[in-house]
Structure formats: structure tokens, C-alpha cells
KEKE-3310 file (N, C-alpha, C; in steps of 0.2 Angstrom, whole numbers, plus 5000, padded with zeros to 4 digits):
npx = (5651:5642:5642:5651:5650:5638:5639:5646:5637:5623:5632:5633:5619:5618:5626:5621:5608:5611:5615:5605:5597:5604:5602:5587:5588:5599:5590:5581:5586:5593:5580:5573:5583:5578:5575:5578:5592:5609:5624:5634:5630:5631:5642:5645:5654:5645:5635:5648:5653:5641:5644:5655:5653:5644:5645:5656:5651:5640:5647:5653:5643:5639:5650:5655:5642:5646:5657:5651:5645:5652:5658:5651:5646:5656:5658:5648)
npy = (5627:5636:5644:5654:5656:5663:5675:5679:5673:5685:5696:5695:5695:5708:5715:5711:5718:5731:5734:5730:5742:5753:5752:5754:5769:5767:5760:5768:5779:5775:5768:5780:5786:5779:5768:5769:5775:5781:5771:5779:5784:5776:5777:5786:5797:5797:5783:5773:5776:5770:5758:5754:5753:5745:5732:5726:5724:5715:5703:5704:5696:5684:5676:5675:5668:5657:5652:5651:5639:5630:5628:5624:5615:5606:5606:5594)
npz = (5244:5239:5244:5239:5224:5223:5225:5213:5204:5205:5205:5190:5187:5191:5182:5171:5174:5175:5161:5153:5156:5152:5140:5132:5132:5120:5111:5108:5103:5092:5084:5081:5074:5062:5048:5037:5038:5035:5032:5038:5046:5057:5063:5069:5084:5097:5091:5092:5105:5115:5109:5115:5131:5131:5127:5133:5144:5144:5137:5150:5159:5151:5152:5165:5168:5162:5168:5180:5179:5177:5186:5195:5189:5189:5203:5207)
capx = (5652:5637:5644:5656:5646:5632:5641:5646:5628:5622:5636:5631:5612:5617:5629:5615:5601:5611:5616:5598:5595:5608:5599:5585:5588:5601:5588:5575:5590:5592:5574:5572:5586:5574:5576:5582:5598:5616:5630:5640:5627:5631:5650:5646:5656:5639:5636:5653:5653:5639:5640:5659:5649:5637:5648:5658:5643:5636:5651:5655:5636:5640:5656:5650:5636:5648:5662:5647:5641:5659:5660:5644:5646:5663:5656:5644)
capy = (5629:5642:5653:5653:5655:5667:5681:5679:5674:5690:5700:5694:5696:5714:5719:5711:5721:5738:5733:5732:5747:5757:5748:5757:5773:5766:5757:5773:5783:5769:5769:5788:5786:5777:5761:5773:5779:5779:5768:5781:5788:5772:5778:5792:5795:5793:5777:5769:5775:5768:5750:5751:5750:5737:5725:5721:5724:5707:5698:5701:5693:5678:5674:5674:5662:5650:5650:5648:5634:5625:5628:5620:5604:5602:5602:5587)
capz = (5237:5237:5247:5234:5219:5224:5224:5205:5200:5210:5200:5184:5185:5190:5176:5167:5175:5170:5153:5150:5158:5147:5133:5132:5127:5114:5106:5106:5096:5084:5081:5080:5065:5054:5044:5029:5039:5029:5036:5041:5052:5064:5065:5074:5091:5101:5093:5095:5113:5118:5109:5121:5135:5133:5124:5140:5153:5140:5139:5157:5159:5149:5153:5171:5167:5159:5172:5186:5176:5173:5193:5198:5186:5193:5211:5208)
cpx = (5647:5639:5649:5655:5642:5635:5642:5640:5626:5626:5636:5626:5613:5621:5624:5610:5603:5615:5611:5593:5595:5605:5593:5583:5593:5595:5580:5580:5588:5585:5570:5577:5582:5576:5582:5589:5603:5618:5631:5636:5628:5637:5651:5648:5650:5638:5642:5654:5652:5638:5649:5658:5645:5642:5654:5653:5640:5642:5652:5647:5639:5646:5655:5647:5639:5655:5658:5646:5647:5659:5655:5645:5651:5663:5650:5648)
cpy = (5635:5648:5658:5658:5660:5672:5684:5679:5681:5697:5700:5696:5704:5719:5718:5716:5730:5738:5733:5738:5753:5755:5752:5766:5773:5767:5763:5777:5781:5771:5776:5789:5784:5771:5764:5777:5778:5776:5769:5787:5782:5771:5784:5790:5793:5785:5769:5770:5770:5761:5748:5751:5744:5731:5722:5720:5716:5704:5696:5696:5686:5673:5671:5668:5655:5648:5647:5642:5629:5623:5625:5612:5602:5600:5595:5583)
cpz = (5235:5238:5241:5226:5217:5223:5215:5202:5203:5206:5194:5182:5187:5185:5171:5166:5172:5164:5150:5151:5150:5141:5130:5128:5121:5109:5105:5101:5093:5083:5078:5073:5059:5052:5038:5030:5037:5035:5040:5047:5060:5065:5067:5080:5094:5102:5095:5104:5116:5117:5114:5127:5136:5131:5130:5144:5151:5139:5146:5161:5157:5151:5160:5172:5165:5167:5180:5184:5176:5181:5197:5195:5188:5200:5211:5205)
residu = (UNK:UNK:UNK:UNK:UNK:UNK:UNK:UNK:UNK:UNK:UNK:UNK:UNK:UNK:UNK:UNK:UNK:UNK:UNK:UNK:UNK:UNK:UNK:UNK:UNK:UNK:UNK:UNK:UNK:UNK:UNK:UNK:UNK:UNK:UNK:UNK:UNK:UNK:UNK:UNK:UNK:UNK:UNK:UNK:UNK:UNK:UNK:UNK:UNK:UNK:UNK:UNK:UNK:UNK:UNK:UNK:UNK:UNK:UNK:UNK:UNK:UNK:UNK:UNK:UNK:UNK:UNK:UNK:UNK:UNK:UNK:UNK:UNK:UNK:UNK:UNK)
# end
């Protein structure tokens, strides 16, 4: 069942690893906006793009983590 398995975990820690990558210079825009930014400054094309990137790369992470996890308790 490892053999099984590992690939997934393995495939998960690395959608993770560049989910956290691409995170990075999100989160320095955002903060170059300021605390005092209007709304309709976070309905810019740029930032819809970018949060449709991360927001499967973090699901595909999670979902991952539950189906390894259903698939391990179910092998003991």
C-alpha cells in the first residue's frame, strides 16, 4: 500500500511547496496596498487572477491530505 500512497503524499507536499512559493509575492502586493485600500481595489484583474491560481493549488493540497488519510485508515 506505500508504494501506493507515496506518490500522492509527494504530489501534495509539492503542489503545496509551489502554492507557497506563488504566495509570496502576492502577499508583498497586498501589503504594498496598505491597510487604507478601497474594495474595489481587490477586484482588480491581477487580483482575481492570482487568488485563481492558488485556490486550486490549496485545495488540490488538502483534498490530497484527506483522501491519503481515508486511504491509510482504511488499510489498518
Amino acid at each position: 500500500m506505500e508504494n501506493f500512497v507515496t506518490p500522492f503524499i509527494r504530489g501534495g507536499l509539492l503542489a503545496l511547496l509551489v502554492s507557497g512559493i506563488w504566495l509570496v509575492p502576492f502577499k508583498e502586493r497586498l501589503r504594498a496596498m496598505g491597510r487604507d485600500a478601497p474594495f474595489l481595489a481587490f477586484t482588480a484583474p491581477w487580483f482575481r487572477q492570482q487568488l485563481l491560481l492558488r485556490f486550486p493549488a490549496s485545495q488540490l493540497c488538502w483534498w490530497t491530505a484527506v483522501i491519503v488519510g481515508f486511504v491509510s485508515a482504511g488499510s489498518h
